[in-house]
N, CA, C and O of each residue as an XYZ file, in Angstrom:
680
protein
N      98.158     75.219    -22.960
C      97.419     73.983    -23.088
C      96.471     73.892    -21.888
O      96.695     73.146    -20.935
N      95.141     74.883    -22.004
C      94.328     74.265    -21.294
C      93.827     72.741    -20.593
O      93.646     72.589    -19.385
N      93.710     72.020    -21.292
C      92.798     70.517    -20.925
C      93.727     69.280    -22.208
O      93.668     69.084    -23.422
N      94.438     68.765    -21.157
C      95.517     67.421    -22.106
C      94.113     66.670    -22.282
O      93.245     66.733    -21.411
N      93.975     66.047    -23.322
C      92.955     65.245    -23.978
C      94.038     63.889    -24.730
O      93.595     62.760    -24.938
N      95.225     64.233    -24.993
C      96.014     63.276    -25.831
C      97.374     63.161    -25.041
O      97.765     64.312    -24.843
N      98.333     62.165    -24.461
C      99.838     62.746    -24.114
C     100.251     63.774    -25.084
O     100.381     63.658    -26.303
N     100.447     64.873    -24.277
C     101.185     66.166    -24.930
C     100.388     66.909    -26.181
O     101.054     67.390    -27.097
N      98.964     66.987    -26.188
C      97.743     67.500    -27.102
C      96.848     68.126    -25.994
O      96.075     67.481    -25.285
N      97.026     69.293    -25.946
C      95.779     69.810    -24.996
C      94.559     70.631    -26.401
O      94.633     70.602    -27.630
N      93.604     71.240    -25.512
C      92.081     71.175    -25.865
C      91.693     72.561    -25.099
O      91.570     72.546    -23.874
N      91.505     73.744    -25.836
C      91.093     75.099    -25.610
C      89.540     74.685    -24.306
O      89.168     75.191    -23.247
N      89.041     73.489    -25.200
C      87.409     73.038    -24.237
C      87.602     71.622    -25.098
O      88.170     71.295    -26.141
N      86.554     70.764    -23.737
C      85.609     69.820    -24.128
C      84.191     69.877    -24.198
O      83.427     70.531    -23.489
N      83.949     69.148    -25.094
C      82.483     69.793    -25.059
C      81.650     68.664    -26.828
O      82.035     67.690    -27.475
N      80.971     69.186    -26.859
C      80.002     68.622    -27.705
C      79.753     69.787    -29.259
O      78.942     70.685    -29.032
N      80.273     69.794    -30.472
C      79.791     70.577    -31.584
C      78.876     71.225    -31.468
O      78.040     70.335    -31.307
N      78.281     72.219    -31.414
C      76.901     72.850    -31.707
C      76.294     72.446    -32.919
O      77.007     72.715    -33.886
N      75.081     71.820    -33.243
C      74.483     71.345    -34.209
C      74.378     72.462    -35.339
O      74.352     72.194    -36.541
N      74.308     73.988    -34.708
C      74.135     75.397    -35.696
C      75.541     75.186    -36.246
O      75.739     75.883    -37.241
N      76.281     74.642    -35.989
C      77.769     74.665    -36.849
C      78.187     73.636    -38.141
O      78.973     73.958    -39.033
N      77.567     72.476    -38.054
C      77.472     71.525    -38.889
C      76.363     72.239    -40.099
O      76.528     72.349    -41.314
N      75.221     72.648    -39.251
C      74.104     72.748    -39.936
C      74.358     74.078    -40.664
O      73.484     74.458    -41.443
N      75.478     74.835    -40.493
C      75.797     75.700    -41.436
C      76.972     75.579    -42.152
O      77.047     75.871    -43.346
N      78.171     75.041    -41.293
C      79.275     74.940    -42.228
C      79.140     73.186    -42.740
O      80.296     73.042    -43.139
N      78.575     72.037    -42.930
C      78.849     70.700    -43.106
C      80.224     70.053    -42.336
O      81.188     70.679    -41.895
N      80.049     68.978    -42.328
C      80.582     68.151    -41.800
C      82.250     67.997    -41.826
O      82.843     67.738    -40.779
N      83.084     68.202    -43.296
C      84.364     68.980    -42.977
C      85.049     69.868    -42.242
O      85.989     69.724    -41.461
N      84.197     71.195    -42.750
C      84.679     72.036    -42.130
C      85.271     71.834    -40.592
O      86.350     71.971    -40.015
N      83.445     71.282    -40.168
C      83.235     71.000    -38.527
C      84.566     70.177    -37.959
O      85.244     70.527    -36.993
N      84.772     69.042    -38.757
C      85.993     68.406    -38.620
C      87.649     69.315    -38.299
O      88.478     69.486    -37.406
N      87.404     69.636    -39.516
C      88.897     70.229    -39.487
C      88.882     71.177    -38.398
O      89.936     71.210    -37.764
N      87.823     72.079    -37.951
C      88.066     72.914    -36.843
C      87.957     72.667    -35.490
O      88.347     73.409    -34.589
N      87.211     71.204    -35.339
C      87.911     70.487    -34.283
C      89.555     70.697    -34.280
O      90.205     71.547    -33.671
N      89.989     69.699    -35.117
C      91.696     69.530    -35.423
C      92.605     71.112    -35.171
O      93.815     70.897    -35.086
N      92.233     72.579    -35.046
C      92.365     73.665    -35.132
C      92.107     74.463    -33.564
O      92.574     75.486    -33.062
N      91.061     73.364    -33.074
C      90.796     73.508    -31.811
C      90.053     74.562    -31.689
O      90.111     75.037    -30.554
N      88.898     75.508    -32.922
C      88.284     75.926    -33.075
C      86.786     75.678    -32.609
O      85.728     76.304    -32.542
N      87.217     74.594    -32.365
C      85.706     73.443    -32.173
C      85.945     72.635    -30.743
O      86.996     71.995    -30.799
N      85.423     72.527    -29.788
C      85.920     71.466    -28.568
C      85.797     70.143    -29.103
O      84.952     69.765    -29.914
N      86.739     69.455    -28.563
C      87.340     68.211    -28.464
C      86.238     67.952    -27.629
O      85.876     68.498    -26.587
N      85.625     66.729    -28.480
C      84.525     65.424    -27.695
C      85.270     64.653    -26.637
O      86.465     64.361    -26.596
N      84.124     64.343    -25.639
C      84.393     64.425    -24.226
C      85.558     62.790    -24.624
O      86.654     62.607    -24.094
N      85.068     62.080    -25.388
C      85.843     60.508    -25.361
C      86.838     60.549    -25.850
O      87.332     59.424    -25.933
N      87.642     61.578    -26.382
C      88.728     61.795    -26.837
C      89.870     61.878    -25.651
O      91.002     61.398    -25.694
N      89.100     62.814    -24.305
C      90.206     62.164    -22.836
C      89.994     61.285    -22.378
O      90.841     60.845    -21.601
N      89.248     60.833    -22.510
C      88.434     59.355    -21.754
C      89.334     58.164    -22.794
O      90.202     57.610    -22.118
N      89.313     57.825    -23.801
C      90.024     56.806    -24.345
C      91.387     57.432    -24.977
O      91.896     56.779    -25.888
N      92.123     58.832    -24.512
C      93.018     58.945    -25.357
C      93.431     58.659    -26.954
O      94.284     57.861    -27.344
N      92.820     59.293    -27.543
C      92.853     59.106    -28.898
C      92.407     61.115    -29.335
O      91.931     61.964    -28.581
N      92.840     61.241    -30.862
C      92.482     62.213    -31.301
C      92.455     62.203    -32.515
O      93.317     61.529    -33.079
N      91.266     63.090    -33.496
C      91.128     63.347    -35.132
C      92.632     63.673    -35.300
O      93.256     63.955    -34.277
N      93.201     63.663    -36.351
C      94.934     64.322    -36.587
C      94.540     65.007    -38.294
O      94.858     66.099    -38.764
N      93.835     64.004    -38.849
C      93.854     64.815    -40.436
C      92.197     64.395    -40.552
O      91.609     63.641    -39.777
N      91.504     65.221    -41.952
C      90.688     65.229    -42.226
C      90.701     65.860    -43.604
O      91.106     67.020    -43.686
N      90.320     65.253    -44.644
C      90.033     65.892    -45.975
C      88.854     65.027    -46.543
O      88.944     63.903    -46.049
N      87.815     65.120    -47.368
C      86.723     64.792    -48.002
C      87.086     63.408    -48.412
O      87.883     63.095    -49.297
N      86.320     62.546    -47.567
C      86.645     61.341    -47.637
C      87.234     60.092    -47.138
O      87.081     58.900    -47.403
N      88.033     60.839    -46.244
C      89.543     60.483    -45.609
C      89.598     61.174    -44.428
O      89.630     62.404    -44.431
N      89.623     60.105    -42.752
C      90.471     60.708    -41.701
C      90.936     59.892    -41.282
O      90.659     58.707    -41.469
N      91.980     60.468    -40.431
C      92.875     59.350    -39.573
C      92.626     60.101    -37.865
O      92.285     61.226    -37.499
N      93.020     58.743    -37.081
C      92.711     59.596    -35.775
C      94.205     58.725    -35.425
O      94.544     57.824    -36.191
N      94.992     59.047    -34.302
C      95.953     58.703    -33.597
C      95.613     58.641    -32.204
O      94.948     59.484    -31.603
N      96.264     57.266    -31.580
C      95.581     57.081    -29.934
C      96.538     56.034    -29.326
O      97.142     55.134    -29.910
N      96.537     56.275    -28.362
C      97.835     55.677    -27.015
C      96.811     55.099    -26.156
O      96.096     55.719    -25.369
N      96.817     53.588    -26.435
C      96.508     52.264    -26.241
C      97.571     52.637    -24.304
O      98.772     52.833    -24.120
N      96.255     52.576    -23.158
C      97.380     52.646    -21.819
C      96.821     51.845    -21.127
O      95.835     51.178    -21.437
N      97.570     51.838    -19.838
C      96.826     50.366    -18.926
C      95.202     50.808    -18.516
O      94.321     49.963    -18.355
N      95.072     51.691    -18.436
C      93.261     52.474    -18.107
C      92.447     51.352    -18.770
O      91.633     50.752    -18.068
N      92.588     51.036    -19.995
C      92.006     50.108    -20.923
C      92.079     49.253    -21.159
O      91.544     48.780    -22.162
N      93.168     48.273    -19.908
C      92.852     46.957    -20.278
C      91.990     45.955    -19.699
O      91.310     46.240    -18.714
N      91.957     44.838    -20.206
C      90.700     44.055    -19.905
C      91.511     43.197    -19.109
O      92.693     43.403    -18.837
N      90.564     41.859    -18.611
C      91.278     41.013    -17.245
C      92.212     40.661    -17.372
O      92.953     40.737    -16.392
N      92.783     40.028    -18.713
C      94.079     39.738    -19.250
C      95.413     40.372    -19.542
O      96.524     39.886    -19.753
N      94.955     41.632    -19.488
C      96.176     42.309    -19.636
C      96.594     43.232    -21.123
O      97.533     43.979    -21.399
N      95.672     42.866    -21.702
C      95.721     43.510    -23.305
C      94.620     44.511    -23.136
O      93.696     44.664    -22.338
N      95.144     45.228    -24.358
C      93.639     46.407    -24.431
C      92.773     45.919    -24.938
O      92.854     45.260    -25.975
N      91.412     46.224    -24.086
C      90.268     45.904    -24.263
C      89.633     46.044    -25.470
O      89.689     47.140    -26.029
N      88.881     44.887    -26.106
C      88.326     45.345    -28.012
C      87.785     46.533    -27.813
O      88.197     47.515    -28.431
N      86.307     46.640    -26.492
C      85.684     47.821    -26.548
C      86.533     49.678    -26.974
O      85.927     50.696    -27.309
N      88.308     49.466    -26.748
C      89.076     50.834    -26.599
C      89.456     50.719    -28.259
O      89.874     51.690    -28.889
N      89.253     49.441    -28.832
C      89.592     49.462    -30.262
C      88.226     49.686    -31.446
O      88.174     50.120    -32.596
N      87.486     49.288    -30.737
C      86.006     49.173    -31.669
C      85.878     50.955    -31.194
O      86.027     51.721    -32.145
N      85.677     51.465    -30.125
C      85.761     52.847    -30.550
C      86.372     54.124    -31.239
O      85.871     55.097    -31.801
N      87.854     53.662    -30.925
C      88.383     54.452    -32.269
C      88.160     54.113    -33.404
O      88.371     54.982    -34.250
N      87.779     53.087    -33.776
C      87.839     52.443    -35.389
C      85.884     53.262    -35.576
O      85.442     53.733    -36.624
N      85.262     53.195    -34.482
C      83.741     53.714    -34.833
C      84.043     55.048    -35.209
O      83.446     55.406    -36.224
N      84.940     56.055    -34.591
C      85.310     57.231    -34.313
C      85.488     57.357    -36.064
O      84.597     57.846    -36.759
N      86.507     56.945    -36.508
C      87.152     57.025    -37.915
C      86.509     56.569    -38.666
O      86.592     57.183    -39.730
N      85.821     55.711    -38.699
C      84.658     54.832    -39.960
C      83.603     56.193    -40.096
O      83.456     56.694    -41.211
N      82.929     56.725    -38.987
C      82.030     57.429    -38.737
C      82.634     58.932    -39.074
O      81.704     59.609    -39.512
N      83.768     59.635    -39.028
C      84.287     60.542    -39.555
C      84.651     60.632    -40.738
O      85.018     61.760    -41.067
N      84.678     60.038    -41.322
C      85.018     59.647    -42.937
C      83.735     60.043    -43.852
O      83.664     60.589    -44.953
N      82.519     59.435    -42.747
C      81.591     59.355    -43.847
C      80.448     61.054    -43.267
O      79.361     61.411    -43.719
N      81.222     61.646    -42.271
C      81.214     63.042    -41.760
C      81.803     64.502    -43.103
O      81.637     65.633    -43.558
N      82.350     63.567    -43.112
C      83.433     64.573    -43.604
C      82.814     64.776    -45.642
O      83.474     65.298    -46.541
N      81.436     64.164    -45.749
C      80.988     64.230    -46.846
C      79.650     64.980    -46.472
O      79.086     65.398    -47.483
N      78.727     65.377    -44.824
C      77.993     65.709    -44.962
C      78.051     67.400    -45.119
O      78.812     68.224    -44.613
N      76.809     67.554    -46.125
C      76.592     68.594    -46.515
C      76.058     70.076    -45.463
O      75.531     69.680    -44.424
N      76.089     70.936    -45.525
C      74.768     71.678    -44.681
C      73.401     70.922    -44.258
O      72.964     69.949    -44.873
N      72.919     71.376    -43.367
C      72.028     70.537    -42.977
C      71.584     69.147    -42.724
O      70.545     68.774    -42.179
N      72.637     68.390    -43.257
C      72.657     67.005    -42.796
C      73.104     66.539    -41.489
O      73.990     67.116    -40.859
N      72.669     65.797    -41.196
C      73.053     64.919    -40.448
C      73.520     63.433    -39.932
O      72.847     62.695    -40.651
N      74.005     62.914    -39.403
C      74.448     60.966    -39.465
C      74.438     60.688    -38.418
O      74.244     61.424    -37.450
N      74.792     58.807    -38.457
C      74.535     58.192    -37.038
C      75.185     56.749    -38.035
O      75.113     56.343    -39.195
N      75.971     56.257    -36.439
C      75.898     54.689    -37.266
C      75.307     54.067    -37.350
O      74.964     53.897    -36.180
N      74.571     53.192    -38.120
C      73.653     52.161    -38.062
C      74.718     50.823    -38.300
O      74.205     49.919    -38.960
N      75.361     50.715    -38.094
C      76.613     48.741    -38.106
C      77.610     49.348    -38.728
O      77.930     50.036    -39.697
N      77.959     48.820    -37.793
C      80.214     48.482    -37.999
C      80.178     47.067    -37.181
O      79.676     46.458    -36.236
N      81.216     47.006    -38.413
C      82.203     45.391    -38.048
C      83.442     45.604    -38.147
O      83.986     45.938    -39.199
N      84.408     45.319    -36.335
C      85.677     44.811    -36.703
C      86.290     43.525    -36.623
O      85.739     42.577    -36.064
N      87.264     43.470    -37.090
C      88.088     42.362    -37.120
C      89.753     42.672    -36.217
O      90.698     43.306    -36.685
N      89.706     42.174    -35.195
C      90.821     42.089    -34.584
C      91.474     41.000    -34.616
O      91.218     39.869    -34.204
N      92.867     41.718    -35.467
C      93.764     40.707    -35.810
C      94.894     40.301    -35.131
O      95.489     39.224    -35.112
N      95.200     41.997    -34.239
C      96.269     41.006    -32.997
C      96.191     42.045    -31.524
O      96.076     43.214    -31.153
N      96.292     41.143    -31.218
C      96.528     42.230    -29.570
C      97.196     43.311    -29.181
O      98.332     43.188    -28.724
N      96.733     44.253    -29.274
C      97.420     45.664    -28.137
C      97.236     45.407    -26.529
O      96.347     44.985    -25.789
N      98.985     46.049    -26.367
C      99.418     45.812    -25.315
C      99.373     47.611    -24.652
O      99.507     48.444    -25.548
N      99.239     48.061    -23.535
C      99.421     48.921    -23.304
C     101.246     49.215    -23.602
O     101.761     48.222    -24.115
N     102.050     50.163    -23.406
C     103.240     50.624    -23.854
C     103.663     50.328    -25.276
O     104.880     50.315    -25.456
N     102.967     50.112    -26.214
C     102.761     49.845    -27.331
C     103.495     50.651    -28.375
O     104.119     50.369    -29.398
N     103.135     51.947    -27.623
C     103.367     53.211    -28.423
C     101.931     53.923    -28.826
O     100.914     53.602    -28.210
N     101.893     54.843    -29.822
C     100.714     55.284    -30.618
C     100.156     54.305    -31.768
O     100.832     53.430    -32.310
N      99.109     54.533    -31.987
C      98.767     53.526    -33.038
C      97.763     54.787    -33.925
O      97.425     55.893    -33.501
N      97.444     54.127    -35.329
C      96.600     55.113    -36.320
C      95.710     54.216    -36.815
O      95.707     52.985    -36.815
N      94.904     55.083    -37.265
C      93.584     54.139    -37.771
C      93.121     55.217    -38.934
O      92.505     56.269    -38.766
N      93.370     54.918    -39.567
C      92.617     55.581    -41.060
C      91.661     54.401    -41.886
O      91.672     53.212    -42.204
N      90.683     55.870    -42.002
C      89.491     55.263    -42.654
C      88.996     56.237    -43.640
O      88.914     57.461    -43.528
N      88.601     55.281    -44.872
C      88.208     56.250    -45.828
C      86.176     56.226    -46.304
O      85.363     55.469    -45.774
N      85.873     57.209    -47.327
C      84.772     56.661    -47.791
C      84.485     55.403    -48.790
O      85.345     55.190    -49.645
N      83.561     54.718    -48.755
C      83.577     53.728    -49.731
C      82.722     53.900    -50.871
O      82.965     53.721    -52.064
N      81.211     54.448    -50.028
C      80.463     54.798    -50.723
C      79.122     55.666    -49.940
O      78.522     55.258    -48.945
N      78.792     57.222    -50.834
C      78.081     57.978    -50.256
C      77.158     57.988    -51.318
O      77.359     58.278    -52.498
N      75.588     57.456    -50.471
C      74.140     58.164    -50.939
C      73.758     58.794    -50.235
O      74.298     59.177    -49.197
N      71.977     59.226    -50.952
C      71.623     60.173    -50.106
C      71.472     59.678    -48.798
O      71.553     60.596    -47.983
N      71.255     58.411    -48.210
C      70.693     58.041    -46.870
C      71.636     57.306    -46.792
O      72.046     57.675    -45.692
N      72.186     56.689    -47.039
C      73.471     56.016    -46.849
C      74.520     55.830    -47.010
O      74.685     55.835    -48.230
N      75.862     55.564    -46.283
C      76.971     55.979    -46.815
C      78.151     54.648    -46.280
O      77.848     54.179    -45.183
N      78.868     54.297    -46.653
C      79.338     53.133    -45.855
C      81.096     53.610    -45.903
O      81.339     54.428    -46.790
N      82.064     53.261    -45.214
C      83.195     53.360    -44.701
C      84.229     52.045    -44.482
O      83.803     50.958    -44.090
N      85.262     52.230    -44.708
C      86.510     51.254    -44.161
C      87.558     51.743    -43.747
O      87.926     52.814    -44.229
N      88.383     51.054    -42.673
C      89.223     51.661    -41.764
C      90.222     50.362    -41.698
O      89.854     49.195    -41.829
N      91.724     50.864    -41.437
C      92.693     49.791    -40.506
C      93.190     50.845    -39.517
O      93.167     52.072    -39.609
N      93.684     49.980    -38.466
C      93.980     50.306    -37.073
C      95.445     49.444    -37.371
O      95.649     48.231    -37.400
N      96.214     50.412    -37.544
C      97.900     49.705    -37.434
C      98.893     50.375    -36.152
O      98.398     51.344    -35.576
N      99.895     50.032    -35.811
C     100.987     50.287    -35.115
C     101.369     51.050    -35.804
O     100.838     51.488    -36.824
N     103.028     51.498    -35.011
C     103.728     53.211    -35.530
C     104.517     51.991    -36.369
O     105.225     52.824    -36.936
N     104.916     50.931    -36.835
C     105.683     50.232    -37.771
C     104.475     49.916    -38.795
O     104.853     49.065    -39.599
N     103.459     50.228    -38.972
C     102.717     50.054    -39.951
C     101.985     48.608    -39.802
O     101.058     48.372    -40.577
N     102.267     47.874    -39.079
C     101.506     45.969    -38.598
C      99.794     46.501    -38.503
O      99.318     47.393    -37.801
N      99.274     45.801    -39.256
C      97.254     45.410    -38.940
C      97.702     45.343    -37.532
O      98.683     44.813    -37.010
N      96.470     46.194    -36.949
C      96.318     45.540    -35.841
C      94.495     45.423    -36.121
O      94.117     44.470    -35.440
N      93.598     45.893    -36.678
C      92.366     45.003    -36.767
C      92.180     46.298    -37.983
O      92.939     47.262    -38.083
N      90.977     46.028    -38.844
C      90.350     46.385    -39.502
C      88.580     46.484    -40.025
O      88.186     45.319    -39.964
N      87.919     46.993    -40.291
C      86.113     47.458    -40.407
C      85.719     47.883    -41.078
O      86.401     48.454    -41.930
N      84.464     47.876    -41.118
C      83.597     48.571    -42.327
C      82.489     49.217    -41.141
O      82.408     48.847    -39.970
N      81.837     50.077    -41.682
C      80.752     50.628    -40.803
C      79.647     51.536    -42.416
O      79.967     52.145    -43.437
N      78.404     51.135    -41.803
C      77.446     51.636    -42.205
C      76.949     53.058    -41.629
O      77.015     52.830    -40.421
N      76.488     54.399    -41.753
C      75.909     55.263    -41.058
C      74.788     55.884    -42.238
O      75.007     56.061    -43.436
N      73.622     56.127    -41.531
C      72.556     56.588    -41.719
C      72.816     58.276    -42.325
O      73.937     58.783    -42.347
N      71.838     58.833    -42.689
C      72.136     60.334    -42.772
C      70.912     60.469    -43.118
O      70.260     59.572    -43.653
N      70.475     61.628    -42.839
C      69.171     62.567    -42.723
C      69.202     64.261    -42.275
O      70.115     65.085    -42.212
N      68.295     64.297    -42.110
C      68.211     66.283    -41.834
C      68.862     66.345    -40.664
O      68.713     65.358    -39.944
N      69.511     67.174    -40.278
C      70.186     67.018    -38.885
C      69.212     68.045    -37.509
O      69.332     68.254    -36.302
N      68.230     68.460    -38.674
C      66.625     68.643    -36.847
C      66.580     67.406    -36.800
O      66.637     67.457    -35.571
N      66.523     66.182    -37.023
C      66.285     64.759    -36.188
C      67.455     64.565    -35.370
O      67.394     63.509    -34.740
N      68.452     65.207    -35.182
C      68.718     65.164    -33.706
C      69.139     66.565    -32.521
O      70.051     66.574    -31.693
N      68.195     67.576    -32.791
C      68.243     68.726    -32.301
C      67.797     68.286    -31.031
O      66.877     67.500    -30.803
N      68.760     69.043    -29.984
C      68.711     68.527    -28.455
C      67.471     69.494    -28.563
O      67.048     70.302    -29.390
N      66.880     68.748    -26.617
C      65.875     69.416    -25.883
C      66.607     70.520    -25.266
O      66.019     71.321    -24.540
């Protein structure tokens, strides 16, 4: 286990997808070989502790350990550590339909937080599926529950899609 990214989940690398990999294998594949560790683990995956766990056409779930790093003045985890995994999974869902050469981005997500995470919580999951895929648009829904299965908030997210040269680095 090179690089822990998750308690007890390490990461061969961190790093960023190569766009030549999407743009040849689509957006599954790319997925699942993250999960395979074929692919480096995105840098916010150690940074907020969380990780992809499954992925099939349509459908991912990510799993993430809510810790004190993330809480806000009060003492609970901060929305910002929940609105990103839930972006993570809304936005992988509707990944996991792009084709060769495509590409996405979110354009709006909305959550709804329904109860407070506490750090020592345990793990929590957030699965999100597709709702609906066009050519330019594709929209998503997700819940974020505890390891007893309790809402802890739920979303929808919108993402864009286009050729994926509109976001070929310099």
């Amino acid at each position: 286990m090179a690089i822990e990214i998750y308690p007890g989940v390490g990461a061969e690398s961190i790093g960023i997808v190569p766009l030549e990999a999407v743009a040849r294998d689509g957006g599954l594949k790319v997925l699942r070989d993250m999960i395979a560790g074929e692919q480096p683990a995105p840098p916010i995956s150690q940074t907020m502790h969380f990780i992809l766990s499954e992925a099939e056409e349509g459908r991912v779930v990510f799993k993430g350990m809510p810790m004190k790093e993330h809480l806000n003045p009060l003492g609970s985890i901060h929305g910002g550590w929940v609105a990103t995994i839930m972006d993570s999974a809304l936005a992988c869902a509707v990944m996991t339909t792009l084709k060769p050469g495509e590409g996405y981005t979110t354009a709006e997500f909305k959550i709804n937080l329904v109860r407070p995470l506490m750090p020592g919580m345990g793990e929590v999951y957030c699965e999100s599926r597709l709702v609906h895929r066009g050519r330019t648009l594709a929209t998503s829904e997700a819940q974020l529950k505890d390891k007893n299965g309790k809402l802890l908030a739920h979303g929808t997210e919108t993402c864009a899609i286009f050729p994926i040269e509109n976001l070929r680095r310099s």
